[in-house]
C-alpha positions as CSV (number, residue, x, y, z in Angstrom):
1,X,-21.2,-27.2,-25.3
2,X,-23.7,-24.8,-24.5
3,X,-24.2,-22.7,-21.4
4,X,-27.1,-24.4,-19.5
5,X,-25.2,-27.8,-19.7
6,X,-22.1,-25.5,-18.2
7,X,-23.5,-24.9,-15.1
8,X,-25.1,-27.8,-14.4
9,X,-22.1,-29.1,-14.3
10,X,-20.6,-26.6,-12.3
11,X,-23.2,-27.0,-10.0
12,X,-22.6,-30.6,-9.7
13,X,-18.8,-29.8,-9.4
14,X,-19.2,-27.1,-6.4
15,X,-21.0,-30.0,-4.8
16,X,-17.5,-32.1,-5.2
17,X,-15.8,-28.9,-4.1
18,X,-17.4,-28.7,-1.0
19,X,-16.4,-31.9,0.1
20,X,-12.8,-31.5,-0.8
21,X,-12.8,-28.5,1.0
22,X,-13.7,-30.0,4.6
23,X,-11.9,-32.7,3.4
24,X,-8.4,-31.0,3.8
25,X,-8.7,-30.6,7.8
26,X,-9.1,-34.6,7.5
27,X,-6.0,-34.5,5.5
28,X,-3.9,-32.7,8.0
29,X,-4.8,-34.6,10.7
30,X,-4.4,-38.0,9.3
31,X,-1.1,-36.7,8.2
32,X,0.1,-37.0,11.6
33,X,-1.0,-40.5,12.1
34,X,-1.1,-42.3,9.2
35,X,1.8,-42.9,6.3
36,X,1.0,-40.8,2.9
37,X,0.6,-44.2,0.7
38,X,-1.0,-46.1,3.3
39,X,-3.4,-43.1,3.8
40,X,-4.7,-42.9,0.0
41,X,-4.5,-46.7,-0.5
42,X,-7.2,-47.2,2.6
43,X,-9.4,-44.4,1.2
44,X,-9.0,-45.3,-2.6
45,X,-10.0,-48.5,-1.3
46,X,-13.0,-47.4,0.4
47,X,-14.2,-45.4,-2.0
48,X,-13.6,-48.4,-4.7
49,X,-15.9,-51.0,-2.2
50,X,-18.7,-47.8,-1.8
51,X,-18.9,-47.4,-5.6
52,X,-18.9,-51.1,-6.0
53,X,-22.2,-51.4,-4.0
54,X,-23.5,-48.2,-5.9
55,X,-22.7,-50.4,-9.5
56,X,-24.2,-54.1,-8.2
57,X,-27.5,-52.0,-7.2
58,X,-28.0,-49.9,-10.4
59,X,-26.3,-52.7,-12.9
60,X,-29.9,-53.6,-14.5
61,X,-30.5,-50.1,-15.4
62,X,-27.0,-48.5,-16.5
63,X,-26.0,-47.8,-19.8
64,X,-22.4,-48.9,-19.0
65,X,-21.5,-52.3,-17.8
66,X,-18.6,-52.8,-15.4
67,X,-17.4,-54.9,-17.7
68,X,-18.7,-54.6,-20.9
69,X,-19.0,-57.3,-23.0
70,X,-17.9,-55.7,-26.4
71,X,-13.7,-56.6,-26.6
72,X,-13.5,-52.8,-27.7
73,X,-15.8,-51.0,-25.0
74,X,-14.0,-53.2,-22.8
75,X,-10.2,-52.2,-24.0
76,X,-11.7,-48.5,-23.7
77,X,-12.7,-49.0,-19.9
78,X,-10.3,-50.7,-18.8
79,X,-7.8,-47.8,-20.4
80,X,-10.2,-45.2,-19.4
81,X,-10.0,-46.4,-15.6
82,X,-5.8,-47.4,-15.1
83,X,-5.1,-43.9,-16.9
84,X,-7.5,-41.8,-14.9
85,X,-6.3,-44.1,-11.5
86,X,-2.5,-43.8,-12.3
87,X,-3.0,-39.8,-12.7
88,X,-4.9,-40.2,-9.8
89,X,-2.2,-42.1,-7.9
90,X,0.1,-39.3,-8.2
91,X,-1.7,-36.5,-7.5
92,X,-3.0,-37.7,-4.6
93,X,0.2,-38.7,-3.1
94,X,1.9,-35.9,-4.0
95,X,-0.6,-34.1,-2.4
96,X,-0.7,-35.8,0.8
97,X,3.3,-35.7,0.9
98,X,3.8,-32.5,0.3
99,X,0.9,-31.6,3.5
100,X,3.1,-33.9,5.4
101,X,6.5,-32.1,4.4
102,X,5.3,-28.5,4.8
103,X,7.5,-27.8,8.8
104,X,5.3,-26.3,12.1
105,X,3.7,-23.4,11.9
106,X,3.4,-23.4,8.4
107,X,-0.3,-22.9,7.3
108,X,-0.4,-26.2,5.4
109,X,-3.6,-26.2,4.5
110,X,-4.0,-22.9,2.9
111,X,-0.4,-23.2,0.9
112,X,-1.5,-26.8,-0.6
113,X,-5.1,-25.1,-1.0
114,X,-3.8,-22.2,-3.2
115,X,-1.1,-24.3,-5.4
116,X,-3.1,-27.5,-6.1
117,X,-5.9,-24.7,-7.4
118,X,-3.0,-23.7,-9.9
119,X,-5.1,-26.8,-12.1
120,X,-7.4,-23.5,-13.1
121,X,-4.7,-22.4,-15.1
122,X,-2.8,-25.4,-15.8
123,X,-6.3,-27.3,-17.7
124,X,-6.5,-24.0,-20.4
125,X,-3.1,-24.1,-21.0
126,X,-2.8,-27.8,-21.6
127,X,-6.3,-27.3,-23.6
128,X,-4.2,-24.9,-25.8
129,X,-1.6,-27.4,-27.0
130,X,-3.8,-30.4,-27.3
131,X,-5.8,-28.0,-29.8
132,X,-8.5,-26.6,-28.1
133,X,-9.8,-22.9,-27.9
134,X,-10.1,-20.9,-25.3
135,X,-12.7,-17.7,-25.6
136,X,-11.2,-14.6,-23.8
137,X,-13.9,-14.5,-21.3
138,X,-12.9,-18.0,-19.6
139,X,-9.6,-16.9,-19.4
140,X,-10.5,-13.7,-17.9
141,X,-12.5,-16.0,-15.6
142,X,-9.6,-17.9,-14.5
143,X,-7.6,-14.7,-14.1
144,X,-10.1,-13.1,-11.8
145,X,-10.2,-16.8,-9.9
146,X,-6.4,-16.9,-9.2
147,X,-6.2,-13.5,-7.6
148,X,-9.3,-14.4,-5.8
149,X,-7.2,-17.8,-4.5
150,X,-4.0,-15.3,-3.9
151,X,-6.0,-13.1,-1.5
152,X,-8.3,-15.7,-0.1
153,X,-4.3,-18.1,0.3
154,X,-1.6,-15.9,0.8
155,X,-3.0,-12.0,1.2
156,X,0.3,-12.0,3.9
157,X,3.0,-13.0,1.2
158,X,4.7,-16.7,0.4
159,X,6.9,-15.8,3.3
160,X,9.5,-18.5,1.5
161,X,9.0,-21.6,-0.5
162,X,9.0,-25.4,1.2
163,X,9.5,-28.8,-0.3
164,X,5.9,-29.2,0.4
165,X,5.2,-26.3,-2.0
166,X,7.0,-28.0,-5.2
167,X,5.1,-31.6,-4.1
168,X,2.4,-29.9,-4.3
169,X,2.9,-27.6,-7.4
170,X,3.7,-31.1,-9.1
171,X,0.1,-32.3,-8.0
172,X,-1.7,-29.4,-9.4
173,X,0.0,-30.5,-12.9
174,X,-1.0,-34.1,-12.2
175,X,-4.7,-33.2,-11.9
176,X,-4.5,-31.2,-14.4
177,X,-4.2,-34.2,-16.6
178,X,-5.9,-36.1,-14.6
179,X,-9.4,-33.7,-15.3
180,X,-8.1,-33.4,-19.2
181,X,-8.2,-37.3,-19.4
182,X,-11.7,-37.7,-17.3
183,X,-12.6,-35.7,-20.2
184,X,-11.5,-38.0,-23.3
185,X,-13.1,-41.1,-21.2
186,X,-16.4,-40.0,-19.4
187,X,-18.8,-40.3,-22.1
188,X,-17.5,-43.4,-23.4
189,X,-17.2,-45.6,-20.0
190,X,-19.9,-43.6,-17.6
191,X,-19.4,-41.6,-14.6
192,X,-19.6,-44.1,-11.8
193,X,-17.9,-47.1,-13.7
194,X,-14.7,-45.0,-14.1
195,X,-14.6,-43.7,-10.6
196,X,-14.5,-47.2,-9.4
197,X,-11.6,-48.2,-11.8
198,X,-9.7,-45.2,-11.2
199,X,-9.8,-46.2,-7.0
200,X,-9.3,-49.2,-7.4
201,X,-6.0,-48.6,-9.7
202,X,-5.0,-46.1,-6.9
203,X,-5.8,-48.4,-4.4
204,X,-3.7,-51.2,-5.9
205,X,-0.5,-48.6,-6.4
206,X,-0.5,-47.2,-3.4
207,X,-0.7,-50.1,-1.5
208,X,2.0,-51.5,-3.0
209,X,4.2,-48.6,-3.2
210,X,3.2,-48.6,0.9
211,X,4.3,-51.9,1.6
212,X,7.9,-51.3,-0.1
213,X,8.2,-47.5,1.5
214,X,6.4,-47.4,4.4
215,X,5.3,-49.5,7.8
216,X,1.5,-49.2,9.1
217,X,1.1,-49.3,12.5
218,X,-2.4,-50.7,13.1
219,X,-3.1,-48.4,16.3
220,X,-2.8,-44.9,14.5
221,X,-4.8,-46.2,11.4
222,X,-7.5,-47.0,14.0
223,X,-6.8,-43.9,15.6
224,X,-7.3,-41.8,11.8
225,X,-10.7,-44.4,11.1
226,X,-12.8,-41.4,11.4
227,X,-10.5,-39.5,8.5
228,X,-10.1,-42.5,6.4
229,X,-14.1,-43.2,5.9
230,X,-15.1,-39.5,5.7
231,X,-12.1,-39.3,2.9
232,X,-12.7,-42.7,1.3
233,X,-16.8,-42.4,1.2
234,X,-17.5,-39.0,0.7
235,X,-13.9,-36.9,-0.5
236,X,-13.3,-40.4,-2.9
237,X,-16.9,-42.2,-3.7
238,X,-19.0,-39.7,-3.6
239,X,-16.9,-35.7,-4.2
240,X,-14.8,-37.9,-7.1
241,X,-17.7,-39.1,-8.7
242,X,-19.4,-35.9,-9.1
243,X,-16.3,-34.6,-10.6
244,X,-16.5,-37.1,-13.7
245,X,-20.2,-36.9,-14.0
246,X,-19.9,-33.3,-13.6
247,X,-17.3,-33.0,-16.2
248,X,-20.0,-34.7,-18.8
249,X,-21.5,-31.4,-19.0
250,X,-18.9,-28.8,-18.3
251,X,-16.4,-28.1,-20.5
252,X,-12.6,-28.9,-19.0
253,X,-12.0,-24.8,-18.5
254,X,-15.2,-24.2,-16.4
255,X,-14.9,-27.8,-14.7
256,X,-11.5,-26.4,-12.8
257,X,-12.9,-23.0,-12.2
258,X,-15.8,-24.8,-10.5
259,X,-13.6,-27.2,-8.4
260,X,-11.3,-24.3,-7.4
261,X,-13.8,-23.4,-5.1
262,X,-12.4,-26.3,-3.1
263,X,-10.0,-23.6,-1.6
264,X,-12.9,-21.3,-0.5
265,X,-15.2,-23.9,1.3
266,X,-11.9,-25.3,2.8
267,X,-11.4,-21.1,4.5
268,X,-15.4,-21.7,5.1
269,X,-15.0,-24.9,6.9
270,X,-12.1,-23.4,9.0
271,X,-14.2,-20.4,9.9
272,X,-17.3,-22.6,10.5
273,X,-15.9,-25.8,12.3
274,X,-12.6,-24.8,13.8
275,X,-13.4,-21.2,14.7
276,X,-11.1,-19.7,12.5
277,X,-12.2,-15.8,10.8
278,X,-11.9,-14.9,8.2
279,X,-10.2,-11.6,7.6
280,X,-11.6,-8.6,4.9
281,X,-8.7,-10.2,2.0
282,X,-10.3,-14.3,2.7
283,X,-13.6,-13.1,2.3
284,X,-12.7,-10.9,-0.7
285,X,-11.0,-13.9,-2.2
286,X,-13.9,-15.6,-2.0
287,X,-16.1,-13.2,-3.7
288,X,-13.9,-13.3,-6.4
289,X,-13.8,-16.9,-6.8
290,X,-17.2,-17.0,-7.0
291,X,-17.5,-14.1,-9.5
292,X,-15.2,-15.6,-11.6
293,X,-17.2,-19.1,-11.9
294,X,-20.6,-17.0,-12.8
295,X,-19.0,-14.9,-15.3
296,X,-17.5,-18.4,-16.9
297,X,-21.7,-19.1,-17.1
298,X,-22.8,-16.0,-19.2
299,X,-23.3,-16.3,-22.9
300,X,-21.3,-13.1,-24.4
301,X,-21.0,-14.1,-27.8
302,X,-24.5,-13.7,-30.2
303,X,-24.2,-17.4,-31.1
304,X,-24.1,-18.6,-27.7
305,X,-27.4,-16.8,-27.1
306,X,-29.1,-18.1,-30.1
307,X,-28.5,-21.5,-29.2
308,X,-29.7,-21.0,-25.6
309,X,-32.9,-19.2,-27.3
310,X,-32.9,-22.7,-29.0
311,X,-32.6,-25.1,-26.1
């Protein structure tokens, strides 16, 4: 996969990474009002019925039926979507659980920030034992991106670790699998068609899992509306979609780098919306970040550069 195709995707993944970024103050809030499985059911639902109307209005022109008609492409994208929405099941809700677990005063946001970004080195090292290769300068990448996470997270120490932190350690491994099997079923089903599956399996677990676990109260579910729709249309229909059709064109390695830059527009929205500086170690944490996800772009090897010279 050459590098042009690279960062287009991670173009198209920073995008996603934005959005996931403002997303977490959502998170946080809702977290106070709203149930963890009731929370992700509502917004996988969302996001299933926005991608839904996205399908109906494009189905004359896509290359990918909802349903194809083929009984194979159909056993592929129905498998495609209920193992990409059960990965996503988990790590979601172990997300959202372990933001809700985390006691007061705990910076939360930045602690769930910094481990579910742990997928940047959790993707390469999966990649290594399903048989992949990974070229010295992408792991150098992902090294440079960690300690730019670490200052950017935690420049003032762990200060102790929460039940919050292992929910949401366990998350990071969950989307870690969850980006590795986007991967194996992108090309096959198409971008849009497996975000809807993979909601709509989410949607269907965690409503159920809510109904046996939790009780809604329909008062602070109206009260989190505003949270719900800007997580279920933009973090889930639109952010989760550009991850998949982003991942057509980056390879799994540079796909995390790119969305680890979730953690620095989540600082940025922080700083920007509630008012919150940035001190000399965020901003050089974000620097780094970004270094890291340019230097994951640039062709070192002479064969890369031939077939750029090609393109």
């Amino acid at each position: 996969m050459n590098k042009f195709r690279n960062l287009k995707g991670s173009l198209i993944l920073c995008l996603a990474s934005l959005i996931w970024g403002l997303a977490f103050v959502a998170q946080s809030d809702a977290a106070d009002k709203v149930p963890p499985l009731l929370f992700n059911s509502l917004r996988s639902f969302i996001g299933a019925l926005f991608l839904l109307i996205l399908l109906l209005i494009r189905s004359r022109t896509s290359e990918h039926p909802l349903i194809p008609k083929a009984p194979a492409d159909r056993k592929t994208t129905l498998t495609g979507g209920l193992l990409c929405g059960l990965f996503l099941t988990v790590s979601v809700n172990l997300q959202q659980f372990g933001i809700t677990y985390y006691p007061d005063g705990v910076a939360a946001e930045a602690r769930a920030g910094f481990l579910t970004a742990l997928y940047v080195i959790l993707v390469p090292l999966i990649s290594v034992f399903l048989g992949k290769k990974i070229g010295l300068p992408i792991l150098f990448s992902v090294a440079i991106a960690m300690v730019g996470i670490w200052f950017l997270c935690f420049s003032d120490g762990m200060g102790g670790i929460y039940l919050g932190d292992v929910l949401v350690f366990l998350c990071a491994i969950s989307f870690s699998l969850h980006i590795l099997t986007i991967d194996r079923y992108v090309d096959a089903v198409g971008g849009v068609n497996l975000s809807f599956w993979q909601f709509l399996v989410c949607g269907i677990f965690s409503a159920i899992l809510s109904l046996i676990f939790e009780e809604a109260v329909w008062q602070n579910i109206l009260a989190a509306a505003p949270q719900i729709l800007y997580l279920g249309i933009f973090s889930s229909g639109i952010a989760y979609t550009l991850q998949i059709i982003g991942q057509r064109y980056a390879e799994p390695t540079v796909a995390s780098l790119s969305m680890s830059l979730e953690s620095v527009f989540a600082a940025l929205g922080g700083w920007i919306i509630s008012g919150n500086s940035l001190s000399l170690f965020e901003l050089m944490g974000c620097g780094l970040v970004f270094c890291a996800i340019i230097l994951a772009q640039i062709p070192f090897s002479k064969n890369e550069r031939r077939k750029i010279k090609k393109q």
